[in-house]
N, CA, C and O atoms as a CHARMM CRD file, in Angstrom:
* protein
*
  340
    1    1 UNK  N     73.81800 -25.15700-134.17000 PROA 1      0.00000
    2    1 UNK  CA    72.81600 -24.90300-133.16000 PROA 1      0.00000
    3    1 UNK  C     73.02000 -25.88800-132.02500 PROA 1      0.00000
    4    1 UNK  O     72.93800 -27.10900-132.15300 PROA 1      0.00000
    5    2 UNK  N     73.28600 -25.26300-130.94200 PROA 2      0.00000
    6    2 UNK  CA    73.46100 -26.13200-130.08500 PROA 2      0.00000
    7    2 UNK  C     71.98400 -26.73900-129.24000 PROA 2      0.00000
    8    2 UNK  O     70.90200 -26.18500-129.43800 PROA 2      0.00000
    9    3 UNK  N     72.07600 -27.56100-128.59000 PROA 3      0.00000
   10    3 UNK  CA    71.05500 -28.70500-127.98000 PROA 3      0.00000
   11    3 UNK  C     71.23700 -28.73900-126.43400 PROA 3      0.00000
   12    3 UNK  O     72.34600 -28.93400-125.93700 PROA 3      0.00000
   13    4 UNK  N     69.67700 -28.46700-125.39600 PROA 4      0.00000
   14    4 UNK  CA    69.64200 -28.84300-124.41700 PROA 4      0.00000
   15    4 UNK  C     68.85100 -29.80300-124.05800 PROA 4      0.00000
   16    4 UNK  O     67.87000 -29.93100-124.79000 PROA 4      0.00000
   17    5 UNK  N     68.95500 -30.70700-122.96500 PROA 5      0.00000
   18    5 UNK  CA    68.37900 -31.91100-122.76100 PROA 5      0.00000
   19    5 UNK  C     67.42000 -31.75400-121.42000 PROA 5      0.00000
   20    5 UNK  O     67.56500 -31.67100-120.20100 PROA 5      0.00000
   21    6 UNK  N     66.43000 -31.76400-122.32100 PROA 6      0.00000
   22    6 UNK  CA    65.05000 -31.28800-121.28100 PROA 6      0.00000
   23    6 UNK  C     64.30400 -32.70800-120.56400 PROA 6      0.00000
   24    6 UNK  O     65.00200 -33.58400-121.07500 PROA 6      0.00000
   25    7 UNK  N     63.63400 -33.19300-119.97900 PROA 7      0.00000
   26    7 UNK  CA    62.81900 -33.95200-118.81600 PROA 7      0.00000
   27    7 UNK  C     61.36900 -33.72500-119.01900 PROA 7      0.00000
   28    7 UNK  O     60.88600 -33.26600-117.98400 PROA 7      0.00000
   29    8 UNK  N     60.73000 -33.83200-119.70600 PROA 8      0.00000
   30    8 UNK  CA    59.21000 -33.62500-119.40800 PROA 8      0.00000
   31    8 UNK  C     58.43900 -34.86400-118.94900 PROA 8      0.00000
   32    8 UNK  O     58.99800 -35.96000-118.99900 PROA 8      0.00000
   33    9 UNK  N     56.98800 -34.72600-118.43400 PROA 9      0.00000
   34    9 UNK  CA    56.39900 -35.98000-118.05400 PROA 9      0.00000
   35    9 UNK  C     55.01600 -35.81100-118.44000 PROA 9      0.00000
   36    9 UNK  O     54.42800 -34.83000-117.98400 PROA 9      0.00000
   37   10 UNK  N     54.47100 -36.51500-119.11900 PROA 10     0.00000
   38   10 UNK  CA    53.41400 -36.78200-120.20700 PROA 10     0.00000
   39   10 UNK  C     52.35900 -37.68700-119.20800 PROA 10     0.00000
   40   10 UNK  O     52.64500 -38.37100-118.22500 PROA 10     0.00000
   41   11 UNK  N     50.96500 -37.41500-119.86800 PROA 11     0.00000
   42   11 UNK  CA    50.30200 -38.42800-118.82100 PROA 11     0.00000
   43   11 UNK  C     50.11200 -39.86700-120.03800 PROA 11     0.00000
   44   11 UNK  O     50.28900 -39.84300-121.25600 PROA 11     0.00000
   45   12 UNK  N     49.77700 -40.80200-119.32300 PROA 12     0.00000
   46   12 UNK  CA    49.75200 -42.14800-119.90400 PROA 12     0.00000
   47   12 UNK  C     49.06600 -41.83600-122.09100 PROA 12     0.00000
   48   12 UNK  O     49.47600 -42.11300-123.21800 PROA 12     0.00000
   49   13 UNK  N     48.14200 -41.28700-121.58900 PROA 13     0.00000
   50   13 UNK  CA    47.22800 -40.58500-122.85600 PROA 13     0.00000
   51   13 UNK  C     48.42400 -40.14500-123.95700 PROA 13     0.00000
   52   13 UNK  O     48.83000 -40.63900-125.00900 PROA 13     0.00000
   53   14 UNK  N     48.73100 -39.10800-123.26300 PROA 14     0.00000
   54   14 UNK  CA    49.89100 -38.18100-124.15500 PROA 14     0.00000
   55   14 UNK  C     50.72400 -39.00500-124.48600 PROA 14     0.00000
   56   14 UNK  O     50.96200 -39.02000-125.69400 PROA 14     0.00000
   57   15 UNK  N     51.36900 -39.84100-123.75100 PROA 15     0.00000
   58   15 UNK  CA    52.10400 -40.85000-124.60900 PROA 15     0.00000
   59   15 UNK  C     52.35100 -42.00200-125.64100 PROA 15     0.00000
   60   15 UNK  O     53.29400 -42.43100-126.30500 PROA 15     0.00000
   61   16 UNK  N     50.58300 -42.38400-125.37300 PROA 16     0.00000
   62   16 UNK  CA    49.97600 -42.99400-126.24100 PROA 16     0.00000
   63   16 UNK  C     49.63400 -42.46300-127.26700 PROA 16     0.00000
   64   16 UNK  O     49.19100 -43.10500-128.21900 PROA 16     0.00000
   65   17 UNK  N     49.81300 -40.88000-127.25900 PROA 17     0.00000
   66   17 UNK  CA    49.16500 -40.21800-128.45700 PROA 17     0.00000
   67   17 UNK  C     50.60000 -39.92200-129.06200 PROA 17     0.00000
   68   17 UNK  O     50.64900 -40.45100-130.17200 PROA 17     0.00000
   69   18 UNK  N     51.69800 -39.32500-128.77600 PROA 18     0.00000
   70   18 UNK  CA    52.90700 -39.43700-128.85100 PROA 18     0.00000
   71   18 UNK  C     53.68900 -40.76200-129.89200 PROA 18     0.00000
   72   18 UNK  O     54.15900 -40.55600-131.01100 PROA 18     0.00000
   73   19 UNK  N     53.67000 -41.84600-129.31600 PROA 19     0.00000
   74   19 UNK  CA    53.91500 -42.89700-129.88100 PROA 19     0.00000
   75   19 UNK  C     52.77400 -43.81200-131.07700 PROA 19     0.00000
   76   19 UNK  O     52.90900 -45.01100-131.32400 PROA 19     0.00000
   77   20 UNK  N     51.95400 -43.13600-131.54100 PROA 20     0.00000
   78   20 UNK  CA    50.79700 -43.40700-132.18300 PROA 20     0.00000
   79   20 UNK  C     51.49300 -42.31500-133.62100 PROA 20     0.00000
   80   20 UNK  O     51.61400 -42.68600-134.78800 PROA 20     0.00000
   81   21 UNK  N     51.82400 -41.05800-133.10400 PROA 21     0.00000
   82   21 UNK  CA    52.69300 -40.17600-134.44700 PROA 21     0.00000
   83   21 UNK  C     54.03300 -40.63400-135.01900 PROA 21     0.00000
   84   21 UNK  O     54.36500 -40.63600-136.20400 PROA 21     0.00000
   85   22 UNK  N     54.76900 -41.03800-133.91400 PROA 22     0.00000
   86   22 UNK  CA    55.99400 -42.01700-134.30000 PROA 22     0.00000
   87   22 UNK  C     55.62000 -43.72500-135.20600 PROA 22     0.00000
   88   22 UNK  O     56.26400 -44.39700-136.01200 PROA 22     0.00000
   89   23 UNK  N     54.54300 -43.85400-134.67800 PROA 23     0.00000
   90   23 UNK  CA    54.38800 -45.46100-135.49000 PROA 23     0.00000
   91   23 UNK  C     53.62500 -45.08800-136.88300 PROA 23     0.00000
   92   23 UNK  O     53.53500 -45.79200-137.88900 PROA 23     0.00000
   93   24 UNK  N     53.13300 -43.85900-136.67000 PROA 24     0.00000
   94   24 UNK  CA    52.36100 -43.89100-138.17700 PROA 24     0.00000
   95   24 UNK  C     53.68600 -43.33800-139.52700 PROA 24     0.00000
   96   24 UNK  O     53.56800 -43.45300-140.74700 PROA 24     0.00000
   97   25 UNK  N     54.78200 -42.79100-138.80100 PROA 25     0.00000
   98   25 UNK  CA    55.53600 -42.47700-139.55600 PROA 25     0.00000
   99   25 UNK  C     55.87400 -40.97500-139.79200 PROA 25     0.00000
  100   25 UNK  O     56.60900 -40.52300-140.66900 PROA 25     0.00000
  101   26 UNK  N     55.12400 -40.22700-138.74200 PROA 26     0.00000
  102   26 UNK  CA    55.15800 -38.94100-139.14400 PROA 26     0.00000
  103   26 UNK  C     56.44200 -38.44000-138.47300 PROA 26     0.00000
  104   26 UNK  O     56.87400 -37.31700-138.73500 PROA 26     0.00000
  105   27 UNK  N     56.85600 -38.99200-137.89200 PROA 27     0.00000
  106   27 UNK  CA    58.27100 -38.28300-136.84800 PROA 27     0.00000
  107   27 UNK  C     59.51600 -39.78700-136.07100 PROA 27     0.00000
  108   27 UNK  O     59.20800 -40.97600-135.98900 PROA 27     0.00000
  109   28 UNK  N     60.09300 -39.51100-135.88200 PROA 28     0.00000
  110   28 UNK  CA    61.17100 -40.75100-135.39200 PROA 28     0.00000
  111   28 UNK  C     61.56900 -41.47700-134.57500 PROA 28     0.00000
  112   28 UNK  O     62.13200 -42.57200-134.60000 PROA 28     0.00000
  113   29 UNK  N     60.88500 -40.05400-132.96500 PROA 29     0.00000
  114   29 UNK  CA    60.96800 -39.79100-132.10300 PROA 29     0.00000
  115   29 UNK  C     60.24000 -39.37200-131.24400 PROA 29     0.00000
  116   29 UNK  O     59.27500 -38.76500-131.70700 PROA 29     0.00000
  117   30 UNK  N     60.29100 -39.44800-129.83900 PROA 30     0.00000
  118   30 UNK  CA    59.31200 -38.41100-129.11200 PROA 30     0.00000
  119   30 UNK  C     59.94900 -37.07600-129.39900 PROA 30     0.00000
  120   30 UNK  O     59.19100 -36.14500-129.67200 PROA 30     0.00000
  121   31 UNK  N     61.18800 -36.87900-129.37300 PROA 31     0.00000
  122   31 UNK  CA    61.96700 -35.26500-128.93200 PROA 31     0.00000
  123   31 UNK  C     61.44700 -34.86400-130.69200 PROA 31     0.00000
  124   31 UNK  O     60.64300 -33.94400-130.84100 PROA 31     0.00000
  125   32 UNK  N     61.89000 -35.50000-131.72500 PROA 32     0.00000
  126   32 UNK  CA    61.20400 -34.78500-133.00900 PROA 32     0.00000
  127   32 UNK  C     59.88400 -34.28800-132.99500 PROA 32     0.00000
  128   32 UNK  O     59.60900 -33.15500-133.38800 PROA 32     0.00000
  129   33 UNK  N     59.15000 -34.99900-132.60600 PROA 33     0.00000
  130   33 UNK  CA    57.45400 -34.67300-132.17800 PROA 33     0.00000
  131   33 UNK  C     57.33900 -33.39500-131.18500 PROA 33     0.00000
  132   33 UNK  O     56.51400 -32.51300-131.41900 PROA 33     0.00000
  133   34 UNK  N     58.33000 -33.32800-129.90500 PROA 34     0.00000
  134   34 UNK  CA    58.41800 -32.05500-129.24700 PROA 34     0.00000
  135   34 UNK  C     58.25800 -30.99900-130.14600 PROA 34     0.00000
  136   34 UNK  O     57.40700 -30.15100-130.41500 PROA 34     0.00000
  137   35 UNK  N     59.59500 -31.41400-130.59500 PROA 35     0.00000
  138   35 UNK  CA    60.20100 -30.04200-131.24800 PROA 35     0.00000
  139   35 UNK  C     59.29000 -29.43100-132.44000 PROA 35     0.00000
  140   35 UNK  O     59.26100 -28.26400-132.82800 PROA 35     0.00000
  141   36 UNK  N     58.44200 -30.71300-132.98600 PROA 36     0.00000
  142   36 UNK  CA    57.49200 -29.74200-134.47000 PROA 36     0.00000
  143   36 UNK  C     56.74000 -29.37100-133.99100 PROA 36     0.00000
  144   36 UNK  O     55.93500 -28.95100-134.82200 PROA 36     0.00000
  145   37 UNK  N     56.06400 -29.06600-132.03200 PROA 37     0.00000
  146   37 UNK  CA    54.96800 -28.86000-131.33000 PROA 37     0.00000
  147   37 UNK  C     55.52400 -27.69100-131.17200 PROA 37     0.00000
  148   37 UNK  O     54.96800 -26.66300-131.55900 PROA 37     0.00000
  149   38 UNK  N     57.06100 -27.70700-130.39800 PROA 38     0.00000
  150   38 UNK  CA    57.14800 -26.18100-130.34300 PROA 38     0.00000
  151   38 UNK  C     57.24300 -25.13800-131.62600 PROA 38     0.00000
  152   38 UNK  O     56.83200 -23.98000-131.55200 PROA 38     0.00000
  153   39 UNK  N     57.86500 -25.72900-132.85500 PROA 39     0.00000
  154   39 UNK  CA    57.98300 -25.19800-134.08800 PROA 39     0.00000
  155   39 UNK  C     56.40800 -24.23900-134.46500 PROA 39     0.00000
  156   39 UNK  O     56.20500 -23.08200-134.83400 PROA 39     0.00000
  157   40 UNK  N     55.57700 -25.32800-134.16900 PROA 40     0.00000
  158   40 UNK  CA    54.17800 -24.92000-134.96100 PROA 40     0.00000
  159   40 UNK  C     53.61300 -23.70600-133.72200 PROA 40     0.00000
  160   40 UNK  O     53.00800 -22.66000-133.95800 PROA 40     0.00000
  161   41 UNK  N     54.07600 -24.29800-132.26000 PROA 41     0.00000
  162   41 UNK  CA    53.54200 -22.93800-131.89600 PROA 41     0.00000
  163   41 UNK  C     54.24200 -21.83500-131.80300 PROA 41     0.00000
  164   41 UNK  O     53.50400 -20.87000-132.00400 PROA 41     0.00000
  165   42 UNK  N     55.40200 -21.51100-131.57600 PROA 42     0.00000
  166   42 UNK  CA    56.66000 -20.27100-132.42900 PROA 42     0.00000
  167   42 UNK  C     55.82800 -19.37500-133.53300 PROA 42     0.00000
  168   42 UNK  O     55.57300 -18.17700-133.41200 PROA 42     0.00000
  169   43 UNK  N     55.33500 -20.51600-135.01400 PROA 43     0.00000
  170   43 UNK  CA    54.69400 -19.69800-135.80600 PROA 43     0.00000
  171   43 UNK  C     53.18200 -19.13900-135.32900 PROA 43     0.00000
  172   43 UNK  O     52.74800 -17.99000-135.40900 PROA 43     0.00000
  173   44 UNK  N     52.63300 -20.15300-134.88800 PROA 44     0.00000
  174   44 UNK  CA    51.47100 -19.72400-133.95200 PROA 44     0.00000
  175   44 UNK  C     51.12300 -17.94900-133.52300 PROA 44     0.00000
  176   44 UNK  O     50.35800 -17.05000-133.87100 PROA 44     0.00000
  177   45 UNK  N     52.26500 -18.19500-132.53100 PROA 45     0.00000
  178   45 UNK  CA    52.60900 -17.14300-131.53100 PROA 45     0.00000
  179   45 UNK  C     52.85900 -15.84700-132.89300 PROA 45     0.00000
  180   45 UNK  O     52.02700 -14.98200-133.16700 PROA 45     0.00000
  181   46 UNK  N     54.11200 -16.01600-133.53300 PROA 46     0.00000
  182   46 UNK  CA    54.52500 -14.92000-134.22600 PROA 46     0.00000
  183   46 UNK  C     53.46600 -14.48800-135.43200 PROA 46     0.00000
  184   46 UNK  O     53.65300 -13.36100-135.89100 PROA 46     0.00000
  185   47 UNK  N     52.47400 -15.19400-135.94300 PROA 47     0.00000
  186   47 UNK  CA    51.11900 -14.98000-136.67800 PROA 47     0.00000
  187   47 UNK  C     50.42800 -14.20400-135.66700 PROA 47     0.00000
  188   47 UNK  O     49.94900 -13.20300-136.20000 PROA 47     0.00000
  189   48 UNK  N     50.12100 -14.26900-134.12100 PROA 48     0.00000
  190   48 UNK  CA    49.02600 -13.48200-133.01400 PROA 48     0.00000
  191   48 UNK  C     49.75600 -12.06800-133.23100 PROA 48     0.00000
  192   48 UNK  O     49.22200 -11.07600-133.72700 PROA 48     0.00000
  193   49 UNK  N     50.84400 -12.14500-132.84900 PROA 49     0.00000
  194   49 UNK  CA    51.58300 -10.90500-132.65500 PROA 49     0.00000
  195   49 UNK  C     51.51500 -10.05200-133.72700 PROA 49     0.00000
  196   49 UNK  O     51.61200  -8.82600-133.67800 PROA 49     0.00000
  197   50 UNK  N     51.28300 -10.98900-135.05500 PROA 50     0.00000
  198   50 UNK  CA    51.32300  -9.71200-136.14900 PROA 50     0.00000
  199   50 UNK  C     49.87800  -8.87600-136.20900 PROA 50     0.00000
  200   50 UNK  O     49.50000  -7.74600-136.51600 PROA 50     0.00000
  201   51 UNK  N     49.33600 -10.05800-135.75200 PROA 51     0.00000
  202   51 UNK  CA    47.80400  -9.92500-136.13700 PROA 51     0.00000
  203   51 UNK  C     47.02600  -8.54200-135.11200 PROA 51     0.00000
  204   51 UNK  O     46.37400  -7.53100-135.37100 PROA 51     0.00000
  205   52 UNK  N     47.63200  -9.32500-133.66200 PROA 52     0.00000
  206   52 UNK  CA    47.78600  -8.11000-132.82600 PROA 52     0.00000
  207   52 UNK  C     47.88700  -6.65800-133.03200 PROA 52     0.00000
  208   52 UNK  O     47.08700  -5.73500-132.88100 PROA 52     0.00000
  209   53 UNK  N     49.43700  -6.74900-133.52700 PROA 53     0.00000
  210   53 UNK  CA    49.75900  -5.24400-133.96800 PROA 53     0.00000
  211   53 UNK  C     48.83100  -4.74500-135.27100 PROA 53     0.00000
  212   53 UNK  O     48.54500  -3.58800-135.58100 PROA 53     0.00000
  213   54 UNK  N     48.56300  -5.63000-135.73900 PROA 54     0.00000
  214   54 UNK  CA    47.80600  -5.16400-136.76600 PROA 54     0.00000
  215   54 UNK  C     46.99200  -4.02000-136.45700 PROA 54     0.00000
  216   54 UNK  O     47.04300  -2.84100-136.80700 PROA 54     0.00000
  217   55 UNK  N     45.84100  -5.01100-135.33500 PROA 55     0.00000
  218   55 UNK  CA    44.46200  -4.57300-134.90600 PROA 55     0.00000
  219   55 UNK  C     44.70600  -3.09400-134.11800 PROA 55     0.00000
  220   55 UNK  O     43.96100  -2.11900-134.21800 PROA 55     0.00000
  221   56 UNK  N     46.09900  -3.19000-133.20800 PROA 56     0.00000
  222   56 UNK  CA    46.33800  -2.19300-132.43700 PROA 56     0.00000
  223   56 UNK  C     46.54200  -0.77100-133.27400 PROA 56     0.00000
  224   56 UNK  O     46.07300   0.34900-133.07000 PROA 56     0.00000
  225   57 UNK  N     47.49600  -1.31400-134.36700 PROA 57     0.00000
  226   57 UNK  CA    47.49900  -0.23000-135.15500 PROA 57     0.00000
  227   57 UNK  C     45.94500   0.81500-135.99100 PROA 57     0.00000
  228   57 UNK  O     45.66000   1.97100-136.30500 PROA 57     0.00000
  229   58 UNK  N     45.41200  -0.44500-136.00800 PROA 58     0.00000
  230   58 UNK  CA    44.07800  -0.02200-136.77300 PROA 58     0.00000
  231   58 UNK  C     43.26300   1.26700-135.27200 PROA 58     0.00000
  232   58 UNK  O     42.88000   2.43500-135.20200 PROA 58     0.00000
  233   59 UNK  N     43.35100   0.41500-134.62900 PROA 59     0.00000
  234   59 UNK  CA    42.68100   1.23800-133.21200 PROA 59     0.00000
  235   59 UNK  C     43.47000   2.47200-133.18200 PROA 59     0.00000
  236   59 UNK  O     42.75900   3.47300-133.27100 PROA 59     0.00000
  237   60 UNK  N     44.70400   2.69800-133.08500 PROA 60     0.00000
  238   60 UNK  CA    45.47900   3.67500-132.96200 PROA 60     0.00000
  239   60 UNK  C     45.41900   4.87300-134.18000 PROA 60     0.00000
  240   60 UNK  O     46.01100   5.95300-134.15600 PROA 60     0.00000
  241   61 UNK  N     44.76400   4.49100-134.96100 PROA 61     0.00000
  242   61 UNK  CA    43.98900   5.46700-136.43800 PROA 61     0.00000
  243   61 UNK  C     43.12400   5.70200-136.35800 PROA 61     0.00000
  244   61 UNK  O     42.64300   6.53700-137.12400 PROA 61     0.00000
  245   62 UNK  N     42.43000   5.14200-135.43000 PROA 62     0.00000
  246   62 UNK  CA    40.87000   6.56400-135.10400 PROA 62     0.00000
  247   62 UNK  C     40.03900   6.09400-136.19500 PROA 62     0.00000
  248   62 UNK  O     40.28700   5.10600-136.88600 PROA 62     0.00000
  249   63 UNK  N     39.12600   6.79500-136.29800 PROA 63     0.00000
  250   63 UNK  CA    37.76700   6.44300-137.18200 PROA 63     0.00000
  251   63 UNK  C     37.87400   7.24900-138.18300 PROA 63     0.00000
  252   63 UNK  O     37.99500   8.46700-138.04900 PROA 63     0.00000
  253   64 UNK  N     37.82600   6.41800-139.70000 PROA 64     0.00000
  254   64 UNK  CA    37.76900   6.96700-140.88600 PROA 64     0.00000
  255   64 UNK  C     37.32200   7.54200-141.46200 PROA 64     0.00000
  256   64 UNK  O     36.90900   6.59200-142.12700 PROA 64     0.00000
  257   65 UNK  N     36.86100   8.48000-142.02400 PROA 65     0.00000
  258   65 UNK  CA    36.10800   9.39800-142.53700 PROA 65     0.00000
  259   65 UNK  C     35.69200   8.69700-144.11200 PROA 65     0.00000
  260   65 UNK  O     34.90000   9.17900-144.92200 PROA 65     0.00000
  261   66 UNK  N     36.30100   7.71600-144.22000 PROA 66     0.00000
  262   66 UNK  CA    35.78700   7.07600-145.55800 PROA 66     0.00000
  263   66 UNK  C     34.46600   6.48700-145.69500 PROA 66     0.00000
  264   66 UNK  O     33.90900   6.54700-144.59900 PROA 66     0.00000
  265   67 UNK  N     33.85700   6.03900-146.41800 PROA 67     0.00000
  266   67 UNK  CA    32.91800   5.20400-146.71100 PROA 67     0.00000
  267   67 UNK  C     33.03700   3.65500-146.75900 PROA 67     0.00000
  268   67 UNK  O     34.07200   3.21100-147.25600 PROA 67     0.00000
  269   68 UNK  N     31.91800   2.60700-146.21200 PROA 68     0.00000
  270   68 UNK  CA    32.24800   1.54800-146.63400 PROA 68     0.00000
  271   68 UNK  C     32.75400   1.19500-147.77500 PROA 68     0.00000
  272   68 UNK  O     33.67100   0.37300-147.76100 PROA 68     0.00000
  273   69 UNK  N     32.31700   1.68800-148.93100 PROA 69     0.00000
  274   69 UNK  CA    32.59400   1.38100-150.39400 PROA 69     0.00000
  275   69 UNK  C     33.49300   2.14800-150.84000 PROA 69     0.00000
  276   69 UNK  O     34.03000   1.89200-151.91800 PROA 69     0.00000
  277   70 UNK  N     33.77500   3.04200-150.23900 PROA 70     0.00000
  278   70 UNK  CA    35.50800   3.42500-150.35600 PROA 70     0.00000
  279   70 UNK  C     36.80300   2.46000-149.88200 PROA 70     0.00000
  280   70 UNK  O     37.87500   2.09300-150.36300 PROA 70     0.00000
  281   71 UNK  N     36.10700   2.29300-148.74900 PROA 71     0.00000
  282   71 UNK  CA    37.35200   1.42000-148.00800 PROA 71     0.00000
  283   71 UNK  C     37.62600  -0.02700-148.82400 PROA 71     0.00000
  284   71 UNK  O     38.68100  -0.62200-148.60800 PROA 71     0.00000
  285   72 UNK  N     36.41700  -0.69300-149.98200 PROA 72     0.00000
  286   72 UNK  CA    35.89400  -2.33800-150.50000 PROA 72     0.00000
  287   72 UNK  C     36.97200  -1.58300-151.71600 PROA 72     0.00000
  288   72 UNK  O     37.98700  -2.16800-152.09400 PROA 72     0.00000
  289   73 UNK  N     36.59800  -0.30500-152.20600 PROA 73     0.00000
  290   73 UNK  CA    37.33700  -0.11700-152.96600 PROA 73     0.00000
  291   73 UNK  C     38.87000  -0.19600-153.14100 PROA 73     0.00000
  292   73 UNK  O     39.50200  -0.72800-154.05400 PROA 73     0.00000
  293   74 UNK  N     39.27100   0.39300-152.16200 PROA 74     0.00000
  294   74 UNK  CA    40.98400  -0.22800-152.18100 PROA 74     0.00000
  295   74 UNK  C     41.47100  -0.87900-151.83600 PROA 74     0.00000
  296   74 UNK  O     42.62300  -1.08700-152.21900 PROA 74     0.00000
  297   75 UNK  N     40.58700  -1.92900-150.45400 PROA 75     0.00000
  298   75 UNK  CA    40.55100  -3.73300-150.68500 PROA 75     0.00000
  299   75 UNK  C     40.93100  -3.89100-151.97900 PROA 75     0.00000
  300   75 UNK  O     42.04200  -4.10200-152.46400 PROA 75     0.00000
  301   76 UNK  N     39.99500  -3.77700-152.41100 PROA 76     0.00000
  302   76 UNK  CA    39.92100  -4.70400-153.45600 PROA 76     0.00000
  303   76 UNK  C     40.95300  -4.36800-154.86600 PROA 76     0.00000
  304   76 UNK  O     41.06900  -5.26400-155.70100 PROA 76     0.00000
  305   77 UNK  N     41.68600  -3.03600-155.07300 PROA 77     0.00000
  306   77 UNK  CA    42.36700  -2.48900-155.45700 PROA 77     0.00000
  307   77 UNK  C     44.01700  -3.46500-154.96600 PROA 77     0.00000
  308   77 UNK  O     44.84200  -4.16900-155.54700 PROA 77     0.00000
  309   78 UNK  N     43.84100  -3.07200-153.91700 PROA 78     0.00000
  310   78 UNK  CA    44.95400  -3.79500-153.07500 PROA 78     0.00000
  311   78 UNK  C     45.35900  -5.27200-153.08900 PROA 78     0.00000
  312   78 UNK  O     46.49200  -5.74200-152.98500 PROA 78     0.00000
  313   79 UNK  N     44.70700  -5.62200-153.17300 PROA 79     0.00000
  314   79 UNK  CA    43.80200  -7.55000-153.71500 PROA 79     0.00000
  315   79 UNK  C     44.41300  -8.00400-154.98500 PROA 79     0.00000
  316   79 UNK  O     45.05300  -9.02700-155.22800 PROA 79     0.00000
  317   80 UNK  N     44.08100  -7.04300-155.71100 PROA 80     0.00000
  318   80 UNK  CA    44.58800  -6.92200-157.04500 PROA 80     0.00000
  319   80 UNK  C     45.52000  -6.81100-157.78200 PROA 80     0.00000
  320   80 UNK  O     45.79700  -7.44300-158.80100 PROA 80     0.00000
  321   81 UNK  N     46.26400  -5.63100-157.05600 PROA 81     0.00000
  322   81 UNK  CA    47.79600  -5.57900-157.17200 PROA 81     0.00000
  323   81 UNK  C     48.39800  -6.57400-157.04200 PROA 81     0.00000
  324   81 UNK  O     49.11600  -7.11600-157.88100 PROA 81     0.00000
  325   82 UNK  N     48.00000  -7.15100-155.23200 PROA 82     0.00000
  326   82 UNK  CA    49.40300  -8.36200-155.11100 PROA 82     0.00000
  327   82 UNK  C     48.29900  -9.69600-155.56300 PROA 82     0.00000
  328   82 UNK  O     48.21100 -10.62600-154.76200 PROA 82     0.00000
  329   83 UNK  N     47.47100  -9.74900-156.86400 PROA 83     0.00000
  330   83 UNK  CA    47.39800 -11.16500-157.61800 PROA 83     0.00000
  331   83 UNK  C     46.85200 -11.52800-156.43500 PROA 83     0.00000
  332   83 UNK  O     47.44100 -12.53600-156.04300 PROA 83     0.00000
  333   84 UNK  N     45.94400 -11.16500-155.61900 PROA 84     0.00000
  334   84 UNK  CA    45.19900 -12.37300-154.85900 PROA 84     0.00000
  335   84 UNK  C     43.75000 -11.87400-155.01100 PROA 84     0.00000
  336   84 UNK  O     43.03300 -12.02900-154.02200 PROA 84     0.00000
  337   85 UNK  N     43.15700 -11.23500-156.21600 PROA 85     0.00000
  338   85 UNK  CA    42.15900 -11.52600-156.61000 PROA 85     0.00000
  339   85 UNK  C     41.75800 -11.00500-158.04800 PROA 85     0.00000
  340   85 UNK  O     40.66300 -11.29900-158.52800 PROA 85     0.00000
């Protein structure tokens, strides 16, 4: 994987907050600290998008003709199967 060498400028704060994660031990660097900021928002982002399509999809199915307690029903059916309840 190759590497580009970026320039950013932080205000006094941010750097103090920056170098406060490096001294406690959590990272090595400022650019390591970048990079797990952009890491975490990457997953961020790609969690909205699913979540997104999710909702869009749901909208795009129109209104169910089921019942609430139909629908709890295969929740919870569904839940079950994949061991998360």
């Amino acid at each position: 994987m190759g590497t580009t060498r970026k320039t950013i400028t932080v205000t006094d704060q941010q750097d103090q907050w920056i170098k406060a994660q490096i001294a406690a031990g959590d990272f090595t660097n400022d650019s390591e600290y970048i990079r797990a900021l952009i890491r975490r928002d990457q997953e961020h982002n790609a969690k909205f998008r699913a979540l997104k399509a999710a909702v869009q999809e749901g909208l795009d199915s129109g209104v169910s003709e089921k019942t609430v307690p139909q629908i709890m029903t295969e929740v919870e059916a569904r839940l079950r199967a994949d061991g998360r309840l």
